[in-house]
C-alpha positions as CSV (number, residue, x, y, z in Angstrom):
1,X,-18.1,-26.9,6.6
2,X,-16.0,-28.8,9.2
3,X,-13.0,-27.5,10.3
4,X,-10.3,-29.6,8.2
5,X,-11.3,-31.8,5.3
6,X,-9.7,-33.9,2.8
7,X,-9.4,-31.9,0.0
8,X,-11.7,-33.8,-2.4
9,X,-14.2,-32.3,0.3
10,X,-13.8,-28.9,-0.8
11,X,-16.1,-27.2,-3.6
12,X,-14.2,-25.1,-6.1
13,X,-15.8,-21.7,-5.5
14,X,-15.1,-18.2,-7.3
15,X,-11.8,-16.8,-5.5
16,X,-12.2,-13.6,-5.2
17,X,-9.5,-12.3,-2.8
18,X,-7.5,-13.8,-0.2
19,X,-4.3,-12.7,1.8
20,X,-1.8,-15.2,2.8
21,X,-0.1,-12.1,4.9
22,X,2.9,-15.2,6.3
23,X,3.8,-18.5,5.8
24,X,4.8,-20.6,8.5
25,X,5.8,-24.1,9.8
26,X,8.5,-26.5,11.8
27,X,11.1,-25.6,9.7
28,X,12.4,-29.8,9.2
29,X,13.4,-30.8,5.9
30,X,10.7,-31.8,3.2
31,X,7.3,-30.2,3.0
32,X,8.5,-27.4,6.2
33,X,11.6,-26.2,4.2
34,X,9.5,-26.1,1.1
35,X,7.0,-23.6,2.6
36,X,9.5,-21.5,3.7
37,X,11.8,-21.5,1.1
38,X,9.1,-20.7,-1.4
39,X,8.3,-17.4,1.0
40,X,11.8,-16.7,0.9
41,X,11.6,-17.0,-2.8
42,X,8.5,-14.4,-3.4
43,X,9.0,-12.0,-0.5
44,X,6.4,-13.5,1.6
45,X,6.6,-13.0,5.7
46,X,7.9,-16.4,7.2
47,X,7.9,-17.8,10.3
48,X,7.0,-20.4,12.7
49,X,8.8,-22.4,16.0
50,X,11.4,-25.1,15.7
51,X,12.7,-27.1,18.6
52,X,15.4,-25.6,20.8
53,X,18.7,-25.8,19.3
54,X,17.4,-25.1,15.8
55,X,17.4,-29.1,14.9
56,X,16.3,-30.5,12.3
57,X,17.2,-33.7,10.3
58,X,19.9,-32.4,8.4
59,X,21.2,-30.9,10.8
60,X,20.6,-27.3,12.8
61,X,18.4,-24.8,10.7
62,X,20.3,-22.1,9.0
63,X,19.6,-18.6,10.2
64,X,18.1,-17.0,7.1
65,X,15.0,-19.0,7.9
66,X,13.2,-16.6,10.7
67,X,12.0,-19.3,13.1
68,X,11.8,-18.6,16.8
69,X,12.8,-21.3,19.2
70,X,11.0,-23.2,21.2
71,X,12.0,-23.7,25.1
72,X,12.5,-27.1,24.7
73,X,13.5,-29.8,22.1
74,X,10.8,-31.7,21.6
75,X,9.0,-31.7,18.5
76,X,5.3,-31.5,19.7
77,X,5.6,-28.6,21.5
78,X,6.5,-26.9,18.0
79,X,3.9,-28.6,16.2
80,X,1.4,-27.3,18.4
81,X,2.7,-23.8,18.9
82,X,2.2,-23.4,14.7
83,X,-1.0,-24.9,14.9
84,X,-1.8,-22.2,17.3
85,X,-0.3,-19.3,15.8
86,X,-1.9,-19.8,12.0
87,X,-5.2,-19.5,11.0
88,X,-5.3,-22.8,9.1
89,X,-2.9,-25.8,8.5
90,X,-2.3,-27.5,4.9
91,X,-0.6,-31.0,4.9
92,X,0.4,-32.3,2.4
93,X,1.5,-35.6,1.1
94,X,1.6,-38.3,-1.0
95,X,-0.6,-40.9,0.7
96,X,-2.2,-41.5,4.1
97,X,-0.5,-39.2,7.1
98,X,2.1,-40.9,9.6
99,X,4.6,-40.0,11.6
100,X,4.9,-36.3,12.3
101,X,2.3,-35.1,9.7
102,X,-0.5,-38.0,11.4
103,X,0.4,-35.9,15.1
104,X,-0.2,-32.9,13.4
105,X,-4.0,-34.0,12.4
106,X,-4.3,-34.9,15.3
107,X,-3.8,-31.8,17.4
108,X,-5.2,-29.6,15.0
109,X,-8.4,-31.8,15.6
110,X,-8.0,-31.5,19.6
111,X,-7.5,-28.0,19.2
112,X,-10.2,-27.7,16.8
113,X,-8.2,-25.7,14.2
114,X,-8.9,-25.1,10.3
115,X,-6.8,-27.6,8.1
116,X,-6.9,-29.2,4.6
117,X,-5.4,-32.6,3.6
118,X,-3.6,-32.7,0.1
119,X,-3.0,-36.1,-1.0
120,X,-0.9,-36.0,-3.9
121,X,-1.6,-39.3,-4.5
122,X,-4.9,-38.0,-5.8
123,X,-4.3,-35.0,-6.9
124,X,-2.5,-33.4,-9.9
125,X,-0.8,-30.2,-8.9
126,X,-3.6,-28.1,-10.5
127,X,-6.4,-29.8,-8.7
128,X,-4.3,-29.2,-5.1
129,X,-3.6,-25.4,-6.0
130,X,-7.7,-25.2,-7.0
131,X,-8.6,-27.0,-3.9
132,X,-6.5,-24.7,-1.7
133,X,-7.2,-21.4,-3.4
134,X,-11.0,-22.3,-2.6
135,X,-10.3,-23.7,0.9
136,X,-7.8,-20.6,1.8
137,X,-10.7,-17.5,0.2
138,X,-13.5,-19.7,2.2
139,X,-11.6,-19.9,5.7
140,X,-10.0,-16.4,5.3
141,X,-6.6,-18.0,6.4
142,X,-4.1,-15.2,6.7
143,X,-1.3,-16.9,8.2
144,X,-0.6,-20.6,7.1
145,X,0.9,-23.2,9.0
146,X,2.2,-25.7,5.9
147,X,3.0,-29.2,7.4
148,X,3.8,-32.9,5.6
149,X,6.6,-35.5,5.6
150,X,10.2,-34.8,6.0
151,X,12.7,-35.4,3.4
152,X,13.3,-38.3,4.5
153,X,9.9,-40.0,4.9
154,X,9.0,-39.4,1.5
155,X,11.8,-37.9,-1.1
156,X,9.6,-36.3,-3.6
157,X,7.7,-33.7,-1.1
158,X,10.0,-30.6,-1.2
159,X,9.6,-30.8,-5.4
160,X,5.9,-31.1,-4.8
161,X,5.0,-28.8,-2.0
162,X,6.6,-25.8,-4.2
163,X,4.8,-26.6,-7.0
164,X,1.7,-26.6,-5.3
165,X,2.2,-23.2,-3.5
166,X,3.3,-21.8,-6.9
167,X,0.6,-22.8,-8.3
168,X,-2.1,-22.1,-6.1
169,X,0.0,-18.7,-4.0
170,X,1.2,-17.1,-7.1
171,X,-2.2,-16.2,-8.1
172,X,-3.0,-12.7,-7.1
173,X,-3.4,-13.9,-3.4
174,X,-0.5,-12.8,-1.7
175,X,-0.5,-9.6,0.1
């Protein structure tokens, strides 16, 4: 299998066990603050880099979310650290990637790291939860970078990130 796909790419398989030990990611608004408030929420490790100064769109990141800073502000440097420290990236989105979440792609292909497109544009919540059960149990991914829009950028991504993390992370996979 390639390293990231689209997640019509991945072929539902019998999940047997997998162990998202942490959840990680940037920690801005929208699909970020999704990931980690769900792991809040469920008891679940979190983590991740954010720029220096804890800044995000709304403002700076409140402390309860366990991010380490980066030395520096700028918003790459972040994005790369998570891609580095996870064993697989998710984005998703409703529609094709820009912004933030297209740089993202793109250094997860220059660093050759695991990652899986959800376009929610084509995909009902119980289809993205299938996809990424199968696509976390085949990769093993342990720690998981989670990456999209920002609030902002596309207003409905918060809602659906959680619901696809409940429905796919709820199910017997968290250690």
């Amino acid at each position: 299998m390639k390293k990231g796909v689209k997640a019509s790419s991945v072929q539902k398989i019998g999940v047997q066990c997998s162990m998202v030990r942490k959840i990680i990611s940037g920690g801005q608004t929208g699909a970020d603050r999704a990931a980690l408030d769900f792991a809040i929420q469920h008891g679940i490790p979190h983590g991740g880099w954010i720029p220096s100064g804890r800044e995000a769109e709304d403002g700076p990141l409140p402390e309860r979310y366990q991010l380490e800073e980066m030395p520096t502000a700028d918003y790459s440097e972040r994005t790369k650290q998570n891609v580095i420290d996870s064993d697989g990236t998710v984005i998703i989105s409703h529609g094709t990637l820009t912004g933030g979440s297209a740089f993202t792609l793109e250094v997860l292909e220059k660093q050759r790291g695991l990652w899986l497109h959800l376009d929610m544009e084509n995909l009902q919540v119980g289809e993205a939860a299938a996809h990424l059960l199968a696509w976390l149990a085949l990769n093993r991914i342990e720690v998981l970078n989670v990456a999209g829009p920002c609030q902002s950028e596309d207003p409905k991504i918060y809602k659906t990130t959680c619901e696809v993390l409940q429905a796919a992370l709820s199910i017997k996979l968290l250690g």
